[in-house]
LUMTI-520240 format. One record per residue (C-alpha): x, y, z. Coordinates in steps of 0.001 Angstrom, whole numbers, plus 500000, padded with zeros to 6 digits. Layout:
<atoms>
XYZ ...
</atoms>
This chain:
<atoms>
500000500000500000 501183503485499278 502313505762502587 498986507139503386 498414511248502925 496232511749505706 495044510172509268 491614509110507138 493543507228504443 495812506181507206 492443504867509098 491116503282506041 494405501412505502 494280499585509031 490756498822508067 491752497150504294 494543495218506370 492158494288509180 489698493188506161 492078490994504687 493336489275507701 490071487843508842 490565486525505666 493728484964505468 493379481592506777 490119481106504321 492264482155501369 495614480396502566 493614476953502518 492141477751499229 494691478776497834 496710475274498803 493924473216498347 494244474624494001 497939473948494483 497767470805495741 494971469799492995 497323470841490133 500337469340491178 499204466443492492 498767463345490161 497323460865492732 496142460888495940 494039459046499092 492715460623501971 490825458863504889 489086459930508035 489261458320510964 489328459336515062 493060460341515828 492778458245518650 492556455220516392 496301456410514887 499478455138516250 502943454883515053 505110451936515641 508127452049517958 509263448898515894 509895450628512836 509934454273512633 509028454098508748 506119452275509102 503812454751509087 500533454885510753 498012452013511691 494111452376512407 493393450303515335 490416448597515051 486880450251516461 483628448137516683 483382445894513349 486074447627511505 489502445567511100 492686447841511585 494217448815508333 497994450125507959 499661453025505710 503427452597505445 505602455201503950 509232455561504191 508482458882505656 505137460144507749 504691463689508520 502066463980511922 500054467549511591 497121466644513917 496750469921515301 496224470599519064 495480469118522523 492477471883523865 490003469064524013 492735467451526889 490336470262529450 486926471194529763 486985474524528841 488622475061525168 487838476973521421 489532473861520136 487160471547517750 486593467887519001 489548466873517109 492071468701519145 492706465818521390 496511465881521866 496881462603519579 499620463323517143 501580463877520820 500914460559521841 501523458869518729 504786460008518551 505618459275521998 504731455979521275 506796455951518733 509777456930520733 510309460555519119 510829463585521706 507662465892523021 508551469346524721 507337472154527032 503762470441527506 502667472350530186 503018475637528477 499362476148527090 498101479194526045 494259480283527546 492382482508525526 489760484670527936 487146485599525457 485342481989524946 481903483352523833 479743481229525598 476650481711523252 478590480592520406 479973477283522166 483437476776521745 484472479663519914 486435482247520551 486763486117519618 490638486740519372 490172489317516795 487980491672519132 490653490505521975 493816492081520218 491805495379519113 490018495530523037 493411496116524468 493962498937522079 490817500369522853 489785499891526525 487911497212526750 486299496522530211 486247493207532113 483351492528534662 481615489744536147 477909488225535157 476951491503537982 478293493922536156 481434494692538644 484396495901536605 487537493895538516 490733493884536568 492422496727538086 492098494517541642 494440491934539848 496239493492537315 497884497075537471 497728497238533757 493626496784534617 491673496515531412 494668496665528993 496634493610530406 497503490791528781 495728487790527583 497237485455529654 496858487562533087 493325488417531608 492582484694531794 493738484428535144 492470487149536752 488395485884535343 488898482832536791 490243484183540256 486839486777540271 484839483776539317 486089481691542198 485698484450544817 482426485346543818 480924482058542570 479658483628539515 479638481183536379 481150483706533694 482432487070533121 481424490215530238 483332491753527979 482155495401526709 483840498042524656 483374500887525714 484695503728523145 483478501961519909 480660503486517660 478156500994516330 479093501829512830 482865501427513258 482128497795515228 479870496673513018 482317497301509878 485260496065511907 483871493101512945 481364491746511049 481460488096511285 481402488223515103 478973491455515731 476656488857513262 476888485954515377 476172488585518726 472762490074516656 472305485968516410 472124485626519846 470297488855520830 473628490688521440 474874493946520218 478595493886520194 478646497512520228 476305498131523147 476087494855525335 477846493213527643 478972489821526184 479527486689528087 482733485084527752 484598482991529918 488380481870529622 489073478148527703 491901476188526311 493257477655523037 496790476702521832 499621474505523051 502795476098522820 504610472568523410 503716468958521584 506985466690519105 509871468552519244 511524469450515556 514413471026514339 513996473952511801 513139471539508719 510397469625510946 512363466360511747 511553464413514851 514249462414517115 512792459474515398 514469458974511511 511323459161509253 508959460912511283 508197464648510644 505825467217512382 504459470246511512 501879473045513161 500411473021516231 501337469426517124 505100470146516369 506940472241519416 509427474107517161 510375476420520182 509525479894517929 506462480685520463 508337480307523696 506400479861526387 503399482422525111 502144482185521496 501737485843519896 498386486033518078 498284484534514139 502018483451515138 500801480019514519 498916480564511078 502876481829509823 504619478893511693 502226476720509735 502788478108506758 506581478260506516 507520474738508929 504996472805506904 506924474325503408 510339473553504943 509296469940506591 507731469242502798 511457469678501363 513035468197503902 511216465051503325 512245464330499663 515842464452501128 518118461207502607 516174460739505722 518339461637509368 517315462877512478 516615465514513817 519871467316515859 517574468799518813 519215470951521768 520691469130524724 517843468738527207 517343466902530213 515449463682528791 512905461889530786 512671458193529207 509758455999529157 508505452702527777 504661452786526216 502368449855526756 502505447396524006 498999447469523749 496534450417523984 493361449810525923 490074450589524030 488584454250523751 487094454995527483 483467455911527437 482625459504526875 481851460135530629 485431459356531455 486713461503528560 484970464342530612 486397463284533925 489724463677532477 488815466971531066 487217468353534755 490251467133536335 492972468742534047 490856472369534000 490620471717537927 494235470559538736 496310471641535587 494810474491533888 495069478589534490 495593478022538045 497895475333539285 500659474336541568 502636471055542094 500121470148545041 497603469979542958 499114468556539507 500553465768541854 497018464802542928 495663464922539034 498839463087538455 497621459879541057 494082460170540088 495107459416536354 497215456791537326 494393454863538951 491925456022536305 494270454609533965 494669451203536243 491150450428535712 490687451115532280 493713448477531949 492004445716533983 488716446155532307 490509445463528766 492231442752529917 488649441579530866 487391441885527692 490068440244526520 488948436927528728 492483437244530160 493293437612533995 
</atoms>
């Protein structure tokens, strides 16, 4: 764009490149999806429950296996080279934006594999979870509120950031997070609003018109109301740790997005961050795999070793899926110390026990 002439064409630039953005993931996957349809001569997708993937530690070009659910007989895909971009683990707590696919299983697989995972506890918590819209979030509004004063209160209407936060409205999103579920536990109210307070209707409504559409859906005037929101689960900074070109510690196996920990978010992503590490790890782990296969040359670390069952027990039942999920949000989510990880910790362990015991049942063995 050309160096803007005035503060109005300055203002209607930021407004073109605030257009586009909400854009840009939309037109990125189009855009690939052309590419990939004019380059590519053959191809085979399936669709299957990430849970039912798992890489073998037995031969780390294998590739991937579907373990076998109800009727259906386990089928395998071997390549020489396997590239895991399963996305995140939000679906790991109660509260979360992520879709139901986000359940931490391209992790998993890889530890099975053998390959090394990184910085696990360092999840990012997003604090504008619109609770009308399920799990969704409004990250967009988020960035701009900062800018623009947006005011935190509780279902009552109490403003209380400034008792947490000297920054008050205009902290961060992680302290944000922290500081709604703190007012939520002290006043045993169930959510917290979000209003914007120096916005005109017309400027909101041209800003943001994919989320002031889903507020008028729900009754809600982003410009005027209070909207309920409430802090969730919303990207995992950690998951297989790569090197630059998206190799694993396991020759063969390659990871790339939000299941890859490439160490370029630290321990806090920045906002569309992810949507650029996507883009340009993905492109470099593609190259990378059309070379002689080696692994990846990762930092020295202090390695914790373990050996993974030899045989995974069947899916739990979806009322122990949410157990797990209460107990992580409880013991390991926003708030959390090593008293109360350590208990989550045990309690898994057992849950885990039984789960065991009752396969082995099913199994007809003792």
């Amino acid at each position: 764009m050309a160096r803007p002439r005035s503060a109005r064409e300055a203002r209607a630039q930021r407004q073109a490149r605030a257009a586009r953005a909400r854009r840009d993931g939309r037109e990125i996957g189009r855009l690939l999806v052309v590419a990939r349809g004019a380059r590519t001569r053959a191809s085979a997708s399936c669709r299957t429950p990430a849970r039912l993937i798992w890489s073998s530690s037995t031969d780390a070009h294998a590739g991937a296996r579907a373990m076998p659910r109800g009727d259906r007989d386990a089928g395998t895909i071997t390549a020489a080279r396997t590239l895991l971009a399963t996305g995140g683990a939000g679906q790991v707590f109660r509260e979360t934006t992520n879709p139901s696919i986000a359940t931490g299983d391209g992790i998993a697989m890889a530890a099975d594999a053998g390959a090394r995972v990184a910085d696990l506890e360092f999840i990012q918590f997003h604090p504008t979870r619109d609770e009308r819209r399920g799990r969704a979030a409004i990250p967009a509004v988020r960035g701009a509120a900062r800018r623009r004063r947006a005011a935190w209160s509780i279902d009552a209407g109490e403003r209380f950031m400034q008792r947490y936060e000297p920054a008050g409205d205009l902290a961060s999103r992680d302290l944000v997070s922290r500081a709604i579920v703190r007012e939520m536990e002290r006043t045993h109210e169930r959510r917290s609003t979000c209003r914007w307070r120096t916005w005109t209707a017309r400027f909101v409504h041209e800003r943001f018109p994919t989320i002031a559409q889903a507020c008028a859906n729900a009754g809600l005037d982003l410009a005027v109301d209070r909207i309920p929101v409430s802090p969730a689960a919303h990207y995992i900074m950690g998951g297989v740790e790569t090197d630059l070109d998206g190799r694993t510690s396991v020759d063969g196996l390659f990871a790339a997005g939000e299941v890859a920990c490439t160490g370029v978010h630290g321990a806090n992503r920045l906002a569309s961050n992810s949507l650029l590490e996507g883009l340009v790890f993905g492109a470099r782990a593609a190259d990378a795999m059309t070379e002689p296969l080696r692994a990846a040359c990762l930092r020295a670390s202090d390695v914790v070793s373990w050996t993974p069952d030899a045989r995974r027990p069947p899916t739990s039942s979806s009322r122990a899926a949410d157990d797990v999920r209460a107990l992580m949000w409880r013991n390991c989510g926003l708030l959390r110390d090593g008293h109360g990880m350590e208990a989550a910790l045990t309690r898994l362990e057992a849950w885990h026990g039984i789960v065991r015991t009752r396969a082995r049942v099913a199994r007809g063995r003792p």
